[in-house]
PyMOL commands that place a pseudoatom at each C-alpha (Angstrom):
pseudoatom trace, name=CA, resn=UNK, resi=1, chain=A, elem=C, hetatm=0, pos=[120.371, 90.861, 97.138]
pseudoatom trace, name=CA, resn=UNK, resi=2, chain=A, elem=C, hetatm=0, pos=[118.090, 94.067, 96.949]
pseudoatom trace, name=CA, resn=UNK, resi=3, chain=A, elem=C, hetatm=0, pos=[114.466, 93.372, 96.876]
pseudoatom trace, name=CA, resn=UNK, resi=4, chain=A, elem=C, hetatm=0, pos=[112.479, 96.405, 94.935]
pseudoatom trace, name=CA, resn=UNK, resi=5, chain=A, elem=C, hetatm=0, pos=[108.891, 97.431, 94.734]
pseudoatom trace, name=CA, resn=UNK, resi=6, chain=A, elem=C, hetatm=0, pos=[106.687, 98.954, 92.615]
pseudoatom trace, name=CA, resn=UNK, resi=7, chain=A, elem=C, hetatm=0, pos=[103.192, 100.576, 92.600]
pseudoatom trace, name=CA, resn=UNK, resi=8, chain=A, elem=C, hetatm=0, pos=[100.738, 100.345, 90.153]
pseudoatom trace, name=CA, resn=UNK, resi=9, chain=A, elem=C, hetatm=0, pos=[98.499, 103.272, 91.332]
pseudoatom trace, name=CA, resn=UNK, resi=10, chain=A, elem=C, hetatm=0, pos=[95.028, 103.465, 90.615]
pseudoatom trace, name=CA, resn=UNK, resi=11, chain=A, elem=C, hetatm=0, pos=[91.928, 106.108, 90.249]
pseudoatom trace, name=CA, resn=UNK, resi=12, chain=A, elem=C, hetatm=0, pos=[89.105, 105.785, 88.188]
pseudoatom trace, name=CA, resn=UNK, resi=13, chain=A, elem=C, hetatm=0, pos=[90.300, 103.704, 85.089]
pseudoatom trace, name=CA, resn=UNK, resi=14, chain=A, elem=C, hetatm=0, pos=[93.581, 105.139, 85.008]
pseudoatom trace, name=CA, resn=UNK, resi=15, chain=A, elem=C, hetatm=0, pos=[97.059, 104.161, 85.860]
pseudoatom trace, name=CA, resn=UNK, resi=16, chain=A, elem=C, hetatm=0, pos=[99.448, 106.712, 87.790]
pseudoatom trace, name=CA, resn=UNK, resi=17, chain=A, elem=C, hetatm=0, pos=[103.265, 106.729, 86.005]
pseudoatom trace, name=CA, resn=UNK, resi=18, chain=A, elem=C, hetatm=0, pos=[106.212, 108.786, 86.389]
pseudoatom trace, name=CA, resn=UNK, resi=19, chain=A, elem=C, hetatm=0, pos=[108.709, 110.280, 83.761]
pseudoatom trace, name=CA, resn=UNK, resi=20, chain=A, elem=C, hetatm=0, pos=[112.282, 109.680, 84.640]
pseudoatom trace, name=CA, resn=UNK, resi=21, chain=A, elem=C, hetatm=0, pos=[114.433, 112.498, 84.858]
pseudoatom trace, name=CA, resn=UNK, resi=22, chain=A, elem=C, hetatm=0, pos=[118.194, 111.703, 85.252]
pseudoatom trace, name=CA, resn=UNK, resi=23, chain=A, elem=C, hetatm=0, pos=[120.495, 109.082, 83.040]
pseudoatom trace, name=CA, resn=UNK, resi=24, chain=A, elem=C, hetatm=0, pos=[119.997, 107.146, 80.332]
pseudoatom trace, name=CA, resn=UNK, resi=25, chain=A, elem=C, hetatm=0, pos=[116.800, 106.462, 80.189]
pseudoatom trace, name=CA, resn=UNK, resi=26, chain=A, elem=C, hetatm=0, pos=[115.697, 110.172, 80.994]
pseudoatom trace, name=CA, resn=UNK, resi=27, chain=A, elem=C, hetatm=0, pos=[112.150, 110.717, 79.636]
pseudoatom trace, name=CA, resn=UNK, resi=28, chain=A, elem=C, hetatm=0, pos=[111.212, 107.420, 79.886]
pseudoatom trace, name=CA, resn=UNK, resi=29, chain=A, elem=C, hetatm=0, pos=[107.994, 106.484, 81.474]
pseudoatom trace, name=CA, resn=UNK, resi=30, chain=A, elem=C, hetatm=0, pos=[107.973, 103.895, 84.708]
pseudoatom trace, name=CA, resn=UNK, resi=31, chain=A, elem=C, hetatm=0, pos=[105.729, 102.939, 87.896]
pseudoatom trace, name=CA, resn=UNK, resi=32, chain=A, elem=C, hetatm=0, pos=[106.983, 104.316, 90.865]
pseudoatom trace, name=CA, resn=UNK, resi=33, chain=A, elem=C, hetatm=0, pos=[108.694, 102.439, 93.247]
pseudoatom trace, name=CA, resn=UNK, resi=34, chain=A, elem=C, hetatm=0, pos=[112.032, 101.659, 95.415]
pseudoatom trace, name=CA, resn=UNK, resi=35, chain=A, elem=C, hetatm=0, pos=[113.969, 99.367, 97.352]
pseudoatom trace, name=CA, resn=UNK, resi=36, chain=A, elem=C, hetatm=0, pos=[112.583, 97.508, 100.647]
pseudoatom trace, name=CA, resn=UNK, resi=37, chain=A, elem=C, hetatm=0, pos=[114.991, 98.737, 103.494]
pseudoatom trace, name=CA, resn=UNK, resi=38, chain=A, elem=C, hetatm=0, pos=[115.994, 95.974, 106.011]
pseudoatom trace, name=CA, resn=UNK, resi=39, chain=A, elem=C, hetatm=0, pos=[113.000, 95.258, 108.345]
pseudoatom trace, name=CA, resn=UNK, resi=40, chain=A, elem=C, hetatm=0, pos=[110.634, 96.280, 106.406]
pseudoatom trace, name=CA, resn=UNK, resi=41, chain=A, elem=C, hetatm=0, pos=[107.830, 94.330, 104.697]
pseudoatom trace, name=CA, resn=UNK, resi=42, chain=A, elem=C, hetatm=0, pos=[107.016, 95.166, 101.074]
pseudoatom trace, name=CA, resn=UNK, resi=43, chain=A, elem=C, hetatm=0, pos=[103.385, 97.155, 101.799]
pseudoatom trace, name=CA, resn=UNK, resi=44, chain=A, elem=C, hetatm=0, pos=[105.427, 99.081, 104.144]
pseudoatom trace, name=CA, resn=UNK, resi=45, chain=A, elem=C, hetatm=0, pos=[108.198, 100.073, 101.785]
pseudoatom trace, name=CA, resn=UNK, resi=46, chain=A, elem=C, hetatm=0, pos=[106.138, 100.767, 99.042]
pseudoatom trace, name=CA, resn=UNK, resi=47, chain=A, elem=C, hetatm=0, pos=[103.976, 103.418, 100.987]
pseudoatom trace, name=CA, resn=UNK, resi=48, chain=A, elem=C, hetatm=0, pos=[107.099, 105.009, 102.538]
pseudoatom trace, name=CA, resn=UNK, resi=49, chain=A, elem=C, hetatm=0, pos=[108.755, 104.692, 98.336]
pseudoatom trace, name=CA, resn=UNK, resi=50, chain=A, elem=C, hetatm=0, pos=[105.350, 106.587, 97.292]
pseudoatom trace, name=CA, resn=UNK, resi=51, chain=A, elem=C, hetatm=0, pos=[105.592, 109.015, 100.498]
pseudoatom trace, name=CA, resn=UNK, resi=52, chain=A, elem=C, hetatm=0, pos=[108.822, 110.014, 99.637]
pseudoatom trace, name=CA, resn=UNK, resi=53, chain=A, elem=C, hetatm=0, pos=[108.660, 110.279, 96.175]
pseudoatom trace, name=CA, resn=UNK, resi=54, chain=A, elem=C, hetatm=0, pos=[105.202, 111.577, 95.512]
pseudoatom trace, name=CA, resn=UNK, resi=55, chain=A, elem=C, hetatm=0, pos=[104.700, 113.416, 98.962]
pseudoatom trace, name=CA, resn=UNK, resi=56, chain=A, elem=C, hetatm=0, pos=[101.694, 111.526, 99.146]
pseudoatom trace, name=CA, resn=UNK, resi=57, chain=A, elem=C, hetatm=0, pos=[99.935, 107.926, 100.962]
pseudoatom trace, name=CA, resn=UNK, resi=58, chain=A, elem=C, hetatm=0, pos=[98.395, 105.345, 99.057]
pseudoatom trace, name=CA, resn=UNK, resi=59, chain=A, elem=C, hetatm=0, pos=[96.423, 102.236, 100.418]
pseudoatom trace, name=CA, resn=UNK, resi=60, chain=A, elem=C, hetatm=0, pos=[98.178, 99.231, 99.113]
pseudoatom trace, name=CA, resn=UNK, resi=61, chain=A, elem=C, hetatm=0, pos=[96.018, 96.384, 97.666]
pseudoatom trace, name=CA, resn=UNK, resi=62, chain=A, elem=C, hetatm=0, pos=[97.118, 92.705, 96.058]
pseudoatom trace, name=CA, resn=UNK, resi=63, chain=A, elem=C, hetatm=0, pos=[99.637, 91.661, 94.829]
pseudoatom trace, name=CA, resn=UNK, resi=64, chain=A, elem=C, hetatm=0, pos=[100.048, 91.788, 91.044]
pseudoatom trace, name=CA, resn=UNK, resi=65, chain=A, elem=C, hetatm=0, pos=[103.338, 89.497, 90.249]
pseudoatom trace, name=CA, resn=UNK, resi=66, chain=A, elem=C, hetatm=0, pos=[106.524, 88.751, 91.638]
pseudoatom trace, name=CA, resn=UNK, resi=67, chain=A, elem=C, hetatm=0, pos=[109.424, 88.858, 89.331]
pseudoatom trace, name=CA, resn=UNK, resi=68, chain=A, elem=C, hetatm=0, pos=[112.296, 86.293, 90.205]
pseudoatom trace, name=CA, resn=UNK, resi=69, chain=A, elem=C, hetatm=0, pos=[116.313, 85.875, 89.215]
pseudoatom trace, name=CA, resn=UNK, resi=70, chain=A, elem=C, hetatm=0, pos=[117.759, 82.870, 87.418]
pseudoatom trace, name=CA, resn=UNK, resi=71, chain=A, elem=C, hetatm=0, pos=[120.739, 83.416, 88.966]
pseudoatom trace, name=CA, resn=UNK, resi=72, chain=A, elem=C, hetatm=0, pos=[122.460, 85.751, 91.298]
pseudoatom trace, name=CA, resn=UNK, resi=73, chain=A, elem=C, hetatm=0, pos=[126.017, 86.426, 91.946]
pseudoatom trace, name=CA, resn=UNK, resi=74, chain=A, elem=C, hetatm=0, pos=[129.066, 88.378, 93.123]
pseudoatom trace, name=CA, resn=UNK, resi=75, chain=A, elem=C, hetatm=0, pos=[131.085, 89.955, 90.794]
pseudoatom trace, name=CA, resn=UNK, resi=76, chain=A, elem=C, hetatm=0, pos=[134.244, 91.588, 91.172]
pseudoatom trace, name=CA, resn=UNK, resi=77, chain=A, elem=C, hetatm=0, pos=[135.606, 94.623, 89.064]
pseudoatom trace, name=CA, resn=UNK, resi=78, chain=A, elem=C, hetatm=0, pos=[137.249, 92.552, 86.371]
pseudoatom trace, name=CA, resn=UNK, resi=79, chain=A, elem=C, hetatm=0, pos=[133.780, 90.558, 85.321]
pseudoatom trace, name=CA, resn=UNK, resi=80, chain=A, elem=C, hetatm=0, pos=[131.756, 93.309, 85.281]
pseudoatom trace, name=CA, resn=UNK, resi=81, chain=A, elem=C, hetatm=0, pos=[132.275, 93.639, 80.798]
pseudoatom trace, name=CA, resn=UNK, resi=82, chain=A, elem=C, hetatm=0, pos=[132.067, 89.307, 81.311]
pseudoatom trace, name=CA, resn=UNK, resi=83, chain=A, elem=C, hetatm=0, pos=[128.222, 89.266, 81.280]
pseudoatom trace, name=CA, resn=UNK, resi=84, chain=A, elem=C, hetatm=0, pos=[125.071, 90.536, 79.657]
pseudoatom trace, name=CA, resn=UNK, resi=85, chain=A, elem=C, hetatm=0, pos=[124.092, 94.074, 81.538]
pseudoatom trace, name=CA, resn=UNK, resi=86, chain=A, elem=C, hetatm=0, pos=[120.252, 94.993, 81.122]
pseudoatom trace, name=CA, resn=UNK, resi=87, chain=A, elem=C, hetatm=0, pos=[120.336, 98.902, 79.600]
pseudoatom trace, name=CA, resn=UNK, resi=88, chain=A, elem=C, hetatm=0, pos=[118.906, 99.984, 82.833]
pseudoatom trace, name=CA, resn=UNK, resi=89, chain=A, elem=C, hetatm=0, pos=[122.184, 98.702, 84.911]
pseudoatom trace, name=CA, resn=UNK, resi=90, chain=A, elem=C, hetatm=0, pos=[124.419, 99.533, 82.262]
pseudoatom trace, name=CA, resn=UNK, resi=91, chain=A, elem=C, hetatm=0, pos=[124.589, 103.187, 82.597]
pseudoatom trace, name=CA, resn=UNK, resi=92, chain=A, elem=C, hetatm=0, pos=[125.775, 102.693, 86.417]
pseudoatom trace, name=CA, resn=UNK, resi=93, chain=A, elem=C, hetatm=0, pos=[129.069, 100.538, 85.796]
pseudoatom trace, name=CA, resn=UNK, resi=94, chain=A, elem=C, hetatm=0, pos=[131.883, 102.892, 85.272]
pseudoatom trace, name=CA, resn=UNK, resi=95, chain=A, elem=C, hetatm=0, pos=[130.557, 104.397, 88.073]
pseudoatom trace, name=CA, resn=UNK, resi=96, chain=A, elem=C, hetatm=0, pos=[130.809, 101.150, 90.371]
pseudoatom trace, name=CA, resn=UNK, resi=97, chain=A, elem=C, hetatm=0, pos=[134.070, 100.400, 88.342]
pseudoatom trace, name=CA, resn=UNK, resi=98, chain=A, elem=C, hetatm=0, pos=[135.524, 103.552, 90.169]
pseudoatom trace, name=CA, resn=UNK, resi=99, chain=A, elem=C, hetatm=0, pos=[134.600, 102.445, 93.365]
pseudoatom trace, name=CA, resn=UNK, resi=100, chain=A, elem=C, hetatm=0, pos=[135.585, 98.995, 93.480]
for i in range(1, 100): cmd.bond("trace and resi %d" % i, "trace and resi %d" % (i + 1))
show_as sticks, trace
zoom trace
């Protein structure tokens, strides 16, 4: 399962965000962020996310929340349609369809 982290960035009493710009959601306003690699703890990731992204380094502080799964799962090609997709993940399953 793919662990993912986010920054909120900080300066002054502002929040940094970023506009998406590919896929459905195109235009649409998020924190920045990524995927932990293997190895790596989540400070770590997030500063290399943020380096890559933004070209730039950020001092990570505390932790805001952790978001959890009820439930987690393989699924082959025939139950992808045989459960409730977030809009997010939806966009992305003909794609995976065509490489399963």
């Amino acid at each position: 399962m793919a662990v993912y982290v986010v920054a909120v960035i900080k300066r002054n009493d502002k929040v940094f965000a970023t506009q998406r710009g590919y896929g459905e959601f195109k235009g649409g306003w998020e924190f920045p962020g990524g995927k932990i690699e293997p190895g790596e703890g989540a400070k770590e990731a997030l500063k290399r996310e943020i380096r890559e992204e933004l070209n730039t380094d950020i001092e990570v502080g505390d932790l805001i929340d952790v978001i959890e799964h009820d439930e987690a799962k393989w699924l082959g090609k025939e139950e992808l349609s045989c459960i409730s997709w977030l809009p997010a993940d939806m966009e992305l399953l003909d794609k995976i369809r065509r490489e399963l």
